[in-house]
C-alpha positions in Angstrom: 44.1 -29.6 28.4 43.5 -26.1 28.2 45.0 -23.9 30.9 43.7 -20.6 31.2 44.4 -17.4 33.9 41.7 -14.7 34.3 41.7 -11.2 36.0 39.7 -8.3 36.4 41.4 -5.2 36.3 40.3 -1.5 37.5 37.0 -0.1 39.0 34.6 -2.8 39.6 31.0 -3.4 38.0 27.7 -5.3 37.3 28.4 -7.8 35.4 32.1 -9.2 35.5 31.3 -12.7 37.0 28.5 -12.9 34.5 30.8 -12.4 32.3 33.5 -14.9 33.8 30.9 -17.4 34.2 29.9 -17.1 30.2 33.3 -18.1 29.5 33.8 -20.6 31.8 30.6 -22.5 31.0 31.5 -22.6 27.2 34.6 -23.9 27.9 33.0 -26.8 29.6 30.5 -27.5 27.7 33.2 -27.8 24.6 34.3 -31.0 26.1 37.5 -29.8 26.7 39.3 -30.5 29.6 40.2 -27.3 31.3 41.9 -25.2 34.4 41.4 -22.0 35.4 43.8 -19.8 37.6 42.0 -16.9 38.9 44.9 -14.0 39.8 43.4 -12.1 43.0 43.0 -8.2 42.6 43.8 -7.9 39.0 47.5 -7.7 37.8 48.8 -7.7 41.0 47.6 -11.2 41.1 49.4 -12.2 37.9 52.7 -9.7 39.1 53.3 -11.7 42.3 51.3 -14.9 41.4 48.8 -14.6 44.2 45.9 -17.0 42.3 43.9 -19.6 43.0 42.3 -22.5 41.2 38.4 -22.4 40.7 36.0 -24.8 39.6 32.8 -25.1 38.2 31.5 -24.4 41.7 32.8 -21.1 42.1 31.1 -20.0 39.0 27.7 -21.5 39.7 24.9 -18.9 40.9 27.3 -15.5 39.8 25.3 -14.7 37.2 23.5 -12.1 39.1 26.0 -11.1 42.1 27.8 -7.6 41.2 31.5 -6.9 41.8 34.1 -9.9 41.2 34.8 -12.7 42.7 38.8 -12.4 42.0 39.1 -8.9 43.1 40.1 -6.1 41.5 42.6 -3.2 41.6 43.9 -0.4 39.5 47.5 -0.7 38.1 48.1 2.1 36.1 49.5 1.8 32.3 52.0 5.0 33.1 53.8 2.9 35.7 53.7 -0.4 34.4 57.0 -0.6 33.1 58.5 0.5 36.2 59.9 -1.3 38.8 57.8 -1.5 42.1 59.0 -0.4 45.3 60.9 -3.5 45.3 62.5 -3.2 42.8 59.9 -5.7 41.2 59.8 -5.5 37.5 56.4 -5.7 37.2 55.8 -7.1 32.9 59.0 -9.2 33.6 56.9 -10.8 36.4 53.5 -11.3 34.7 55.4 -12.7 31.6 57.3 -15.3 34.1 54.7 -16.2 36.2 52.0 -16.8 32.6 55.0 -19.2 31.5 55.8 -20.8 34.9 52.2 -22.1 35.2 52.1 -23.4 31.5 49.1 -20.8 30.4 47.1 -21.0 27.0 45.9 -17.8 27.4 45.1 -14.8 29.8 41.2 -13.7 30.1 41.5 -10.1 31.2 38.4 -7.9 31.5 38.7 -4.3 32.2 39.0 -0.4 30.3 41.0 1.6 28.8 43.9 1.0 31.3 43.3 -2.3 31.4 43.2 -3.1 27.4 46.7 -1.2 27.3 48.4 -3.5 29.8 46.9 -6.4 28.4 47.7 -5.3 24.7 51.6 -4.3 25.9 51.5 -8.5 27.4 49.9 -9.5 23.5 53.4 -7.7 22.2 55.4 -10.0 25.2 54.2 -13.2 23.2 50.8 -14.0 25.8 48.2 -15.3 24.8 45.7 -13.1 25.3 41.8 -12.4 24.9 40.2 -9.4 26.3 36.2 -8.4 27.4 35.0 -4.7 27.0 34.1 -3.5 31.1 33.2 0.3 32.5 30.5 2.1 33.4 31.9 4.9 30.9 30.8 3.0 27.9 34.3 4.6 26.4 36.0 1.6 24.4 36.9 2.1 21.8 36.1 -0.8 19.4 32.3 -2.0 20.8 29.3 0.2 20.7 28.5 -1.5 24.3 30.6 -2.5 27.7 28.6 -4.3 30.7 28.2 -2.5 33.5 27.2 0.3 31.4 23.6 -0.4 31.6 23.2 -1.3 35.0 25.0 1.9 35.8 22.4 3.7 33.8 19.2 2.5 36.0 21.1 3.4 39.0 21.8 6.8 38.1 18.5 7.4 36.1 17.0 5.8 39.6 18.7 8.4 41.5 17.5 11.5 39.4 13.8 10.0 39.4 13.8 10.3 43.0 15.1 13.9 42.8 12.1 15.4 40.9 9.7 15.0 43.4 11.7 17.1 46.1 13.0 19.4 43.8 9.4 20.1 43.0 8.0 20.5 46.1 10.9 22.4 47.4 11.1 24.6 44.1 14.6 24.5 43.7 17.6 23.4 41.3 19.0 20.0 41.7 22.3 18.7 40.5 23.0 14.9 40.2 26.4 14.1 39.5 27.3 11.0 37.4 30.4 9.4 37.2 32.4 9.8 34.1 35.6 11.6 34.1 36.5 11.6 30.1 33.2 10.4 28.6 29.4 11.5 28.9 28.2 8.8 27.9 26.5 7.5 31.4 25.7 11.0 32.0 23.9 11.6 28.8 21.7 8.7 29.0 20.8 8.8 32.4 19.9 12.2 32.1 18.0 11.8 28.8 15.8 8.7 30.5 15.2 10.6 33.8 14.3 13.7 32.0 16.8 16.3 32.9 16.7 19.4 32.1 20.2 20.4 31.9 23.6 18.2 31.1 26.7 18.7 30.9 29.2 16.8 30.0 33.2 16.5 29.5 32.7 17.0 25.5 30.7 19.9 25.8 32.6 22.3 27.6 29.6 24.6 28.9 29.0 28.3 29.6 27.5 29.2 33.0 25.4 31.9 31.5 24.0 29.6 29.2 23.2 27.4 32.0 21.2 30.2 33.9 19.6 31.3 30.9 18.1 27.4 30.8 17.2 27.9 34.6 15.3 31.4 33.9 13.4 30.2 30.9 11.8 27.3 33.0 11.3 29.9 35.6 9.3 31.9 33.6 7.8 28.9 31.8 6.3 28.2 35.4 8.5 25.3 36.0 10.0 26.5 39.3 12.2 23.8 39.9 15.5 22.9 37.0 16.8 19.4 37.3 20.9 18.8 36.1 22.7 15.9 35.3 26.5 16.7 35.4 29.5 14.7 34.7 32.2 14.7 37.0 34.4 15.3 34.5 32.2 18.3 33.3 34.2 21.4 32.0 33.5 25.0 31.4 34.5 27.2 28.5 37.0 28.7 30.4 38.7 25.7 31.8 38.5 24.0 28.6 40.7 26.9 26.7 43.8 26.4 29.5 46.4 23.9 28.9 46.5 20.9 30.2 49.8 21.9 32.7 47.2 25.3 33.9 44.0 23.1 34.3 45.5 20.6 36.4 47.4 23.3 38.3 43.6 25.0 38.9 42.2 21.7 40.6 44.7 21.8 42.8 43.4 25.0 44.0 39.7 23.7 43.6 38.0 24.6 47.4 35.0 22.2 46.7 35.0 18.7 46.4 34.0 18.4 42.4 32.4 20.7 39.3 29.1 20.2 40.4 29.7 22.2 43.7 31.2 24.8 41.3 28.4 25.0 39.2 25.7 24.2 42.3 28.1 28.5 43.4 27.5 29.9 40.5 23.9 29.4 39.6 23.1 30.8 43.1 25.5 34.1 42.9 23.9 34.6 39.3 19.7 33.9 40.3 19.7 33.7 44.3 18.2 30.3 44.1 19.1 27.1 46.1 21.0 24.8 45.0 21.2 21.3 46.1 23.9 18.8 44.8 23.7 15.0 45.2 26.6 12.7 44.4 25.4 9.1 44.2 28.9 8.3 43.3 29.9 4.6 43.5 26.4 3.3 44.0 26.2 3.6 40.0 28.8 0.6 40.2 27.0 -1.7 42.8 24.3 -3.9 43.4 23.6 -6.7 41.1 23.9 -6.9 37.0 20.1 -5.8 35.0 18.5 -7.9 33.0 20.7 -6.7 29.8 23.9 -6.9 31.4 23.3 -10.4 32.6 22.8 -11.6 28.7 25.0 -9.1 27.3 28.3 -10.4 29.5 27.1 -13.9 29.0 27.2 -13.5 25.0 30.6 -11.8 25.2 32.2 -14.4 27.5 30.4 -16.9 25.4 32.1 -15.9 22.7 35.7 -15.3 24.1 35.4 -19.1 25.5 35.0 -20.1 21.0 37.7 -17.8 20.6 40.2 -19.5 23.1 38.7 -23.3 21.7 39.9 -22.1 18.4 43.0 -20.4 19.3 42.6 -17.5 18.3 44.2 -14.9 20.2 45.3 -10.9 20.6 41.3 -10.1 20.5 39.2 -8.3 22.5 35.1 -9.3 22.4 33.2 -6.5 21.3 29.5 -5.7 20.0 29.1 -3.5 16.7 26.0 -3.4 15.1 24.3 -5.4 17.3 26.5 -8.1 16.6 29.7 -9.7 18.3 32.5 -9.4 17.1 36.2 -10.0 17.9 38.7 -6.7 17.6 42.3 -6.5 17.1 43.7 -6.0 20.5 46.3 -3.4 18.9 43.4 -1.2 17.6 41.7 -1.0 21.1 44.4 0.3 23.0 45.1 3.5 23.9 41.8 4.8 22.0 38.9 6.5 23.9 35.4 6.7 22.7 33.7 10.2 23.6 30.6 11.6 22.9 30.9 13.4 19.4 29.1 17.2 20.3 27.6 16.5 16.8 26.0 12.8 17.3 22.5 12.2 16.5 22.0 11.2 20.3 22.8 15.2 21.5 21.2 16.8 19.0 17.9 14.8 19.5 18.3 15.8 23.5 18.4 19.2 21.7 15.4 19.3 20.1 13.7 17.9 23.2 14.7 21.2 25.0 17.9 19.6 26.8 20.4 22.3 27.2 23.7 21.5 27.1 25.5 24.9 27.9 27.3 25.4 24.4 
């Protein structure tokens, strides 16, 4: 009898019950006799032991539903170690409550944040085996994480629909993507849609360079300038204050993101309109592409032959076009950026992206 607890931790996306369902399925079809505990809203579940049991049933016809059936919620690493409100110790808890319910292992899909809780639990003796979710495509560890490319079509979606009205109307379009530390959703949604312009968090930019961009399509006869932009988009300027003066700045910030910043700027410098659309958490809804839908199956697949064999302290990742199983410890705590110099950026270069370095 295997016994096995699963969560999903932090923002939601395509492709988590596909995901959960690839691991469940394997561990069916193994033969082996097996319960899962599904932890509701993701380590609160496991920190107050609010679970329930599913069976094959509640697995059956996920494969193409978005979100997660358990729930999920954000419980940030920088806290975890303290006590709630109650007093609560919250690792003490999810440690008791694995060894109350007589656990094998914890399936735990999530980030960054995520991989560190769930990496601090490896070090508390669980069991543990992790799969490689967010949008951000920043894991370290796995060239690929679902939901990634699901985000992708939405976003590159959303900028398609912009170029016919910012043609028409002849004016400069900003479409911002999430991605607070990484570019890498921003970066391929613009290159697929065809932006003209991107910014991202790795590439702090210069507003003049920006304009400059705008101008030369102006005179080129394009009279309309597409931008993708990262919310976590940075300029020069920002970029050279401390971290204690940056975060001091936002506070101060009168608009509701960079994009609005930038959307000021290019209109003080050329006089044009500006318009700025923020699809925002559309890019994590809707239902799993095609990609997604095999990708999460192959990695739960795989994290079911992982728990059959006992092997544990591993997250499921992709290198190479291959899956492969990662060292828990070397995932944690580890973001993967966009390098400025990557092939990827300077091929958008040579395609006339501008970039604002």
């Amino acid at each position: 009898m295997k016994r096995i607890g699963m969560l999903t931790s932090g923002g939601d996306c395509q492709a988590l019950n596909a995901a959960m369902r690839g691991v469940v399925k394997t561990l069916y079809n193994s033969g082996e006799e097996v319960e899962i505990f599904g932890f509701l809203e993701g380590y609160k579940g496991l920190i107050y032991s609010n679970f329930r049991m599913l069976t094959g049933k509640d697995f059956s016809g996920i494969l193409t539903k978005g979100g997660t059936i358990l729930g999920s919620s954000r419980t940030p690493f920088k806290t975890i170690e303290e006590p709630d409100e109650n007093g609560v110790d919250k690792v003490e808890a999810m440690v008791h409550n694995y060894h109350k319910l007589g656990l094998d292992c914890m399936v735990i899909l999530g980030g960054n944040g995520t991989h560190k809780t769930a990496n601090l639990l490896r070090t508390k003796g669980l069991n543990v085996v992790t799969l490689p979710k967010t949008i951000d495509n920043d894991l370290w560890g796995t060239d690929m994480t679902f939901g990634f490319q699901s985000a992708v079509d939405i976003a590159t979606n959303v900028i398609d629909c912009i170029h016919t009205t910012a043609d028409s109307h002849r004016r400069v379009f900003i479409v911002e993507v999430m991605g607070h530390k990484a570019g890498w959703l921003t970066l391929n949604a613009g290159m697929a849609s065809g932006a003209d312009i991107i910014l991202i968090p790795e590439i702090p930019y210069d507003i003049d360079k920006v304009v400059d961009a705008i101008n030369k399509r102006n005179k080129s006869g394009s009279g309309f300038t597409i931008i993708a932009v990262a919310e976590g988009a940075i300029s020069k300027e920002d970029a050279a204050l401390s971290k204690k003066e940056y975060k001091k700045k936002l506070k101060k910030r009168t608009v509701p993101s960079v994009s609005y910043e930038v959307a000021a700027a290019i209109t003080k410098k050329t006089g044009m309109e500006v318009r700025v659309t923020v699809p925002g958490h559309m890019q994590r809804g809707g239902s799993p592409c095609p990609y997604d839908r095999v990708f999460a199956s192959r990695l739960g697949s795989e994290a079911g032959k992982l728990i059959l064999n006992n092997e544990y302290g591993f997250m499921v990742g992709y290198k190479n076009r291959e899956v492969v199983k990662v060292p828990l410890e070397d995932v944690a705590g580890k973001l993967k950026n966009v390098d400025p110099n990557a092939t990827i950026v300077q091929e958008a270069k040579l395609l006339g992206i501008c970039f604002g370095d």
